[in-house]
N, C-alpha and C positions, 0 to 999 in steps of 0.2 A: 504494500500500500504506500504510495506518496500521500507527502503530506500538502497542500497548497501553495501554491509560490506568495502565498500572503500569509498562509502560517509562518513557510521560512522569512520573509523581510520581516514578519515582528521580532521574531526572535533574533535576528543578527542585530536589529536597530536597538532594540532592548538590552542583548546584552553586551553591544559596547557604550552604553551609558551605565554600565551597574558597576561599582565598585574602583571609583576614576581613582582614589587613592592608590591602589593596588594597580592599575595602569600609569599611574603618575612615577611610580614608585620603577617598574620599571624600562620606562622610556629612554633612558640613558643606552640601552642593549647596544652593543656593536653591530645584533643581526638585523638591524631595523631597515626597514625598504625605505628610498627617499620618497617626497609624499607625493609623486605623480605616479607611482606603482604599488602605493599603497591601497589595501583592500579588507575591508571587514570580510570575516573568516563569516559562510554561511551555515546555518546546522543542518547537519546531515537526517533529515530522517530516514529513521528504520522501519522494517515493516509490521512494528505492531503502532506506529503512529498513531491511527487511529484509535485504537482503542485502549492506547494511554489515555488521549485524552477524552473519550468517554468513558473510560471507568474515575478519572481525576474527578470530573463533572459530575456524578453518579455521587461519589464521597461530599464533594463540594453542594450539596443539596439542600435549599431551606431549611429551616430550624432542625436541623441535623447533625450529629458529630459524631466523633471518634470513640469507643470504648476500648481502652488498651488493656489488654489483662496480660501482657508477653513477657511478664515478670519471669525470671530465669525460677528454675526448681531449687535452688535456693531460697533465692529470695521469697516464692511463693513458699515455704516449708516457715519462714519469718511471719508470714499473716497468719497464715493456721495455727503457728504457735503460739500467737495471741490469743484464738480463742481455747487454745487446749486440745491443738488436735494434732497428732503426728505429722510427718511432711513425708506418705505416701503417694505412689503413684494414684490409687484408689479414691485418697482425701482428694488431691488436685483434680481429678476426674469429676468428683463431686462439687465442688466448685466452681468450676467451669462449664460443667453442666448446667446449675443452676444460674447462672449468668444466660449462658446462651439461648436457654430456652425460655426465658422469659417473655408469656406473653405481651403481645404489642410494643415490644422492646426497636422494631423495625421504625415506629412511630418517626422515635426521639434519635435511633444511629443509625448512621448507614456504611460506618464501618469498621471493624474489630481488629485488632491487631493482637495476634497470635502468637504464643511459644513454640516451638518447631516439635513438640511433644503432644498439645493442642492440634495442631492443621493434621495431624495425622493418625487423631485419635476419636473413637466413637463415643456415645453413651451410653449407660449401663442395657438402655433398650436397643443397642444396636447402629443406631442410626450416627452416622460421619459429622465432626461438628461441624464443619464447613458444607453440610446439607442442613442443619439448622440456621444457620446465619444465611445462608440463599433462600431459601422459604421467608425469610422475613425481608429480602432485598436490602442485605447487608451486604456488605463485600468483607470476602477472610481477607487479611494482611497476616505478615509474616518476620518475626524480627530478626533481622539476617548478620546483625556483628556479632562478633564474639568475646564482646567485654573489653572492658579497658585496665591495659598496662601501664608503670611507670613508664615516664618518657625520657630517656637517657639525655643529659645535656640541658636540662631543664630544669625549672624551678619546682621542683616536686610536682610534677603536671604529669599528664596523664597522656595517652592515647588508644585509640580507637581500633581492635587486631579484628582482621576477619575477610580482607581480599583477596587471601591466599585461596582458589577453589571457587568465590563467589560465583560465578557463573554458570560451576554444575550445579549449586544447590539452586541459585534462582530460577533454573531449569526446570527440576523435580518438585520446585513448591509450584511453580506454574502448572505443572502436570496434574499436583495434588487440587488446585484449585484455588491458590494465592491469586491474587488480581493488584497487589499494592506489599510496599517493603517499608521496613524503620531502620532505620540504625542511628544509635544515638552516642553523639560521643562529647564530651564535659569541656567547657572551659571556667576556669576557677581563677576570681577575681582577688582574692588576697594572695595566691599567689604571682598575681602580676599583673593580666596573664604575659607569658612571654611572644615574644613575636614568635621564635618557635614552634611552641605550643598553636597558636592561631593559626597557622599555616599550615601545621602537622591535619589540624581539624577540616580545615578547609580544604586541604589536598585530598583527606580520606571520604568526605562527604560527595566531593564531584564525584570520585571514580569510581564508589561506590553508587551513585546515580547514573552514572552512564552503562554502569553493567546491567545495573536494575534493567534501564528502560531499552537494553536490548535485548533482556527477557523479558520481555513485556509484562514488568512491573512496573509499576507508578513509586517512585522511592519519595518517602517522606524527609525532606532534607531537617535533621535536628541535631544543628550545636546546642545544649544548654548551657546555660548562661547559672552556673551554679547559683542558689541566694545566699549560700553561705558569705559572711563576713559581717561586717558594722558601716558598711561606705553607704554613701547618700543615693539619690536617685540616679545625680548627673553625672556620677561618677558609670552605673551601671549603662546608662544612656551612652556613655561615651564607647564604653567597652561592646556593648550591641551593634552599633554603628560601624566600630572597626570589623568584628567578629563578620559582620551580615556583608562588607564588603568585599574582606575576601573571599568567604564562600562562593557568591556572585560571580566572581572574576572566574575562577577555579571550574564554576558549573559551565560559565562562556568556554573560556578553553577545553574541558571536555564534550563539545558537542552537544550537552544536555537541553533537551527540548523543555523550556520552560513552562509553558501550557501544559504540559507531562507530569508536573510535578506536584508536590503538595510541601509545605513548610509546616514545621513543628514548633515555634520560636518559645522561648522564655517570657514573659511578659515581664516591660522594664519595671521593677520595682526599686525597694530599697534595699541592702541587706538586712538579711533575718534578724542580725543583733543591731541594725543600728536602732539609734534611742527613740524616733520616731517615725509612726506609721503613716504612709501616702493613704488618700482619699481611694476608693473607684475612679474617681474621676480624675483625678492628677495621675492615675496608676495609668488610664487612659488617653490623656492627653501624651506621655510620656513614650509608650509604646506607639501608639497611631504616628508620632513624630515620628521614631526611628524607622519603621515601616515604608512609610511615604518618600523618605529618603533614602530608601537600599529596595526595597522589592520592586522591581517591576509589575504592573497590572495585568500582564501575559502569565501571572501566576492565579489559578484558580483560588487558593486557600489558602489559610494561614488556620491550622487549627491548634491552637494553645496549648501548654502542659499546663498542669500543675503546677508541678516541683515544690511541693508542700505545703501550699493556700492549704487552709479548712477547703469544708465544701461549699461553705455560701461565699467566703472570699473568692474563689474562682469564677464562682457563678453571677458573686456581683459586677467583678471586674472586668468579663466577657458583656455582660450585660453593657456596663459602663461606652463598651468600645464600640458595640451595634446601636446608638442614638441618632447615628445619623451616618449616611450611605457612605460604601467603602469599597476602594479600586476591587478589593476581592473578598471572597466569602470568609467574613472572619469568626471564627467556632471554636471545636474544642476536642482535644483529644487528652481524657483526664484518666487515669487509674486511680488512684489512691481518692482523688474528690469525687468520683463516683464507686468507690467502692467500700469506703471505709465503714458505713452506717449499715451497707449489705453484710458484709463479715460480719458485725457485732450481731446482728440480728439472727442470721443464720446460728453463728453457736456449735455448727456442726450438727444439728440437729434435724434429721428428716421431717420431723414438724412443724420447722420453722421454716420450710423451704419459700411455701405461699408469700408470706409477710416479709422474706427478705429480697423476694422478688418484686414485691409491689416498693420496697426501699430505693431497688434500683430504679424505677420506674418512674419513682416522685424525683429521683435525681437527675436522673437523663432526662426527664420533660423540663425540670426548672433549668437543667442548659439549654435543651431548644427553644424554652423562653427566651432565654438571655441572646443565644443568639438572631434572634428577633427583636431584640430590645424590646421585650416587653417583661422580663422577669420582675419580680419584687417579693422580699426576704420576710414578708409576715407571713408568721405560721411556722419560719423552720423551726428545728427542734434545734435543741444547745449541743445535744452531740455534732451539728451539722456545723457547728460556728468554733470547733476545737481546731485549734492549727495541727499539721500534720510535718511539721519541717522536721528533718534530723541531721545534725551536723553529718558531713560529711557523708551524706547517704550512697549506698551503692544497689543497685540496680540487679 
């Protein structure tokens, strides 16, 4: 399938306006053409073009958003052992069960993102989870890194492991029934971050994009923007703004169809420990700025984490940022602020299944409020306004 010669001119025009620092930075190159043979680099589409970008648009859908549950089986073994349950393959089975089968749960997502243990595992009735999430016109996703390492030569920073192989597995999840990819990899503001690090995250995000969307995945591009530290807002603003440019630059040079794609972004706040807390609305003035200035509108979504809001703070502040019209659909891909009220409720208990399903329920519709801007927070309960940050959290 080609893609239109007006698909490709947005995308060359767009992405040589995105990230002019990172172009600024290296225009000095010896390999540079003089500017009467100078030529913006065109993207190449591939042949699932299209239906990148109908499945992008499919996620990107009115009050609609992302439910992530592709917590590693560790990490998933850390939520059950809150409420007292072992961290079995069986327990995980059962909780994700009761997530994906939730009726009218299609209402409020339109699309899940998966542990590679999930896409390829059934319900106790038999039935494939990724035929539950289709019955509701969800799309499965699939979390495809493979964690992050120290990053040698760096200020205790991290990086992103998992392109060694990516190709055959976004193959086999394609096969399985993936239609969209994550990979998520950290940048951490008290420690710098270093240029290094920035560019390690940005290097691994393009090329991990450009493999995705030539297995016709839709790869959700997400640096976090860790909340950990005490720095102010402008300081985080400042650090998004470098962060989103160079990713930008990095997705240009590999080829990556921007209309293909889906963003994950941090929303600019303050640090967790500093001494005061931003508004909804400063929290949104603040993000919508860095936005407007690093994404291009050839981007379907921006659908938001968490990263350790409660769940009415998340859902205020999404709320906050849909008041008034936005180059792209802006939503929400939450684990922990849609799931946190589900756990306590369930208990692990087969007779709590009903009632922890209707938790998820009241959670995912107060986002597809929000992103409709029409949410409003009377009536949560106080477990729903409990912050969820943990230092140094790992994934």
């Amino acid at each position: 399938m080609a893609a239109s010669s007006s698909l490709l001119k947005l995308n060359a025009s767009s992405s040589s306006l995105i990230g002019q620092q990172s172009f600024n930075q290296r225009s000095g190159s010896s390999c540079r053409l003089p500017s009467s043979t100078r030529r913006v680099n065109v993207i190449r589409a591939g042949s699932y073009t299209d239906e990148l970008l109908k499945t992008a648009k499919t996620i990107a859908s009115p009050g609609r958003g992302i439910l992530a549950i592709d917590e590693s089986n560790a990490t998933c073994g850390k939520r059950l052992a809150s409420i007292g349950l072992d961290n079995t393959e069986a327990n995980r089975q059962a909780y994700r069960q009761l997530l994906l089968t939730t009726p009218g749960l299609g209402d409020y997502i339109s699309g899940a993102i998966l542990f590679e243990e999930t896409l390829y595992q059934s319900t106790t009735d038999g039935k494939k989870m990724v035929d539950c999430l289709r019955d509701q016109n969800i799309v499965p996703g699939i979390k495809v890194d493979k964690g992050l390492v120290p990053l040698p030569g760096s200020n205790d920073e991290s990086w992103c492991q998992g392109l060694d192989g990516l190709a055959s597995r976004s193959a086999e999840y394609y096969k399985q029934g993936a239609r969209f990819a994550k990979w998520r990899t950290v940048v951490s503001i008290p420690c710098g971050p270093s240029a290094l690090a920035v560019k390690e995250a940005a290097w691994g995000l393009a090329r991990y994009a450009a493999i995705s969307q030539d297995n016709g995945l839709v790869p959700i591009v997400e640096p976090e923007i860790l909340l950990d530290g005490d720095h102010p807002i402008e300081r985080t603003l400042e650090v998004a703004e470098r962060v989103w440019a160079e990713v930008f630059y990095y997705l240009a040079e590999n080829n990556v169809v921007f209309e293909g794609i889906l963003l994950k972004p941090s929303m600019v706040t303050p640090g967790a420990e500093h001494k005061e807390k931003s508004s909804p609305d400063t929290i949104a003035k603040y993000t919508l700025r860095m936005l407007k200035r690093r994404v291009p509108p050839a981007v379907p979504g921006i659908m938001f984490l968490s990263g350790g809001q409660s769940e009415v703070e998340a859902t205020l502040n999404l709320n906050a940022m849909n008041q008034s019209p936005n180059p792209w659909h802006v939503s929400f891909s939450y684990a922990r602020a849609l799931q946190n009220t589900v756990l306590k409720t369930w208990q692990g208990r087969p007779e709590n299944v009903d009632a922890a399903q209707k938790a998820l329920l009241i959670r995912a519709k107060a986002n597809s409020l929000a992103q409709l801007g029409k949410y409003s927070a009377a009536g949560e309960s106080e477990e729903a306004k409990k912050g969820m940050f943990v230092k140094g959290y790992t994934y």
